[in-house]
C-alpha positions as CSV (number, residue, x, y, z in Angstrom):
1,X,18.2,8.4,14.3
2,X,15.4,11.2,14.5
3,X,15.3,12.9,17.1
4,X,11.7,13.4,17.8
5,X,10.9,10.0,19.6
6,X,8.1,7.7,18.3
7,X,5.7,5.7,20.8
8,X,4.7,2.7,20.7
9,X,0.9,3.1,20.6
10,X,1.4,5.0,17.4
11,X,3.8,2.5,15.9
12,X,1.1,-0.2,16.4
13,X,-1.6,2.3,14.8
14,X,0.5,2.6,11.9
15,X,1.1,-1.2,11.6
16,X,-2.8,-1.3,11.7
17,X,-3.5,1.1,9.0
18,X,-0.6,-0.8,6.7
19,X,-2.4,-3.8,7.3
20,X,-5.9,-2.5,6.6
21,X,-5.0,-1.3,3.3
22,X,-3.9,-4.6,2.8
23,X,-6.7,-6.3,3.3
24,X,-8.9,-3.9,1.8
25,X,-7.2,-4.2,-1.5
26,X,-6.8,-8.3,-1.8
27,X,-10.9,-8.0,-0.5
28,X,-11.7,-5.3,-2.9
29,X,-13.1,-2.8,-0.1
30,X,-12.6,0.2,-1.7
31,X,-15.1,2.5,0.3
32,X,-13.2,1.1,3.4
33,X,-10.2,1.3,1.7
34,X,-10.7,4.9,1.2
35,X,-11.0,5.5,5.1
36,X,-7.0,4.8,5.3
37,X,-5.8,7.5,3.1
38,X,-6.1,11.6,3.9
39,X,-7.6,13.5,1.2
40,X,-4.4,15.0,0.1
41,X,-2.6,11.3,0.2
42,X,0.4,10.6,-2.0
43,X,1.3,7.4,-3.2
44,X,4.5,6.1,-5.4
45,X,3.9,2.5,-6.0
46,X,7.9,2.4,-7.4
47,X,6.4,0.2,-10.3
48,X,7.4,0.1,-13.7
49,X,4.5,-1.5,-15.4
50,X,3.5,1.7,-16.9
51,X,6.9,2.0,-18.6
52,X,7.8,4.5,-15.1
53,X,7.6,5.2,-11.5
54,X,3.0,5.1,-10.7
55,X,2.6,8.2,-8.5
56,X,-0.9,8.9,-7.9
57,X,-1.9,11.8,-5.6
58,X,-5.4,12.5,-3.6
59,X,-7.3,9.7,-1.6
60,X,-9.9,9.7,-5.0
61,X,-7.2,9.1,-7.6
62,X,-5.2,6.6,-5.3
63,X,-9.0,4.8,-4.8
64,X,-9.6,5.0,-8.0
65,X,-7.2,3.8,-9.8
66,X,-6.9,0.8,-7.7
67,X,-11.0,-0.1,-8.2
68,X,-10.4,0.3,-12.0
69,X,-7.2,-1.7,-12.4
70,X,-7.8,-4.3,-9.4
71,X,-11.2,-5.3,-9.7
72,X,-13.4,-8.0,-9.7
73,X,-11.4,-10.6,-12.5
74,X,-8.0,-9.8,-10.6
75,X,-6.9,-11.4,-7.8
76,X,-4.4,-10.4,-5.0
77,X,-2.4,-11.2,-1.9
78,X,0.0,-8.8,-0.4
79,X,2.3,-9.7,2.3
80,X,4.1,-7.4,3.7
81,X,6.3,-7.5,6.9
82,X,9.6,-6.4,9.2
83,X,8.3,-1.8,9.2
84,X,10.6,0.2,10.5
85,X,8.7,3.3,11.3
86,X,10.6,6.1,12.4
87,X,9.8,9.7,12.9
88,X,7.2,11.7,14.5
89,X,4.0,11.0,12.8
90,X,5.8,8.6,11.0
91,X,7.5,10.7,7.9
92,X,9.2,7.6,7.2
93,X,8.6,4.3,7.1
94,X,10.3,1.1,5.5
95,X,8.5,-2.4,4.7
96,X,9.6,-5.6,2.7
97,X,7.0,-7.5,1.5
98,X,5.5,-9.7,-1.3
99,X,2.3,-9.2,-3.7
100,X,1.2,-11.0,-6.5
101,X,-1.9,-10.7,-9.1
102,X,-3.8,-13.0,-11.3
103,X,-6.9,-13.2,-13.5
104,X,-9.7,-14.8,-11.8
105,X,-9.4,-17.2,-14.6
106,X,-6.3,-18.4,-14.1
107,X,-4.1,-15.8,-17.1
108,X,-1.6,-12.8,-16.5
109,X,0.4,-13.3,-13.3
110,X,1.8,-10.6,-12.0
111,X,4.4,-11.3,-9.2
112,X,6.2,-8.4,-7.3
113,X,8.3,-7.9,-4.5
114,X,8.4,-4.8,-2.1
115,X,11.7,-4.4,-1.5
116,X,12.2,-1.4,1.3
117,X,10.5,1.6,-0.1
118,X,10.6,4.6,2.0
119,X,7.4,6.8,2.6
């Protein structure tokens, strides 16, 4: 357990910020999008579609990449559900979740599960 207690106010604002990403990415908001990372974000997707782990770092790189690879022919819905956020301003947080991916006309499906990741 850590020992610095976390509110509830700023469990709920974290829960909104999850969500918010989200939505922005399955609605392709990427300048909204961009307004839930810091500048100096860090990001390890735990995927190996690249052949290894995807760890992207900076709010333009994360943004980026997700505009290029996600866009307009691809569509998503994440799920995601059950955080545990612990920690002062939340150093850690665990989710499970579902995503999946597919050409807008109906080719590569890309199904995925988020099983607990830690951030």
């Amino acid at each position: 357990m850590d020992p610095v207690p976390i509110d509830l106010a700023t469990i709920e604002e974290i829960r909104q910020v999850k969500y918010r990403y989200l939505r922005c990415v399955d609605l392709k908001l990427w300048d909204e999008l961009a307004g839930v990372f810091t500048p100096d974000a860090t990001v390890d997707y735990g995927t190996q579609v690249y052949g290894k782990p995807l760890k992207l770092a900076g709010r333009d790189e994360i943004v980026g990449f997700l505009r290029d690879k996600l866009g307009p022919d691809m569509i998503t819905v994440h799920r995601a559900g059950q955080p545990e956020i612990t920690g002062s301003r939340a150093r850690r947080s665990t989710r499970t979740g579902t995503n999946a991916a597919r050409t807008a006309s109906g080719g590569s499906r890309i199904p995925g599960t988020c099983a607990p990741t830690r951030r």
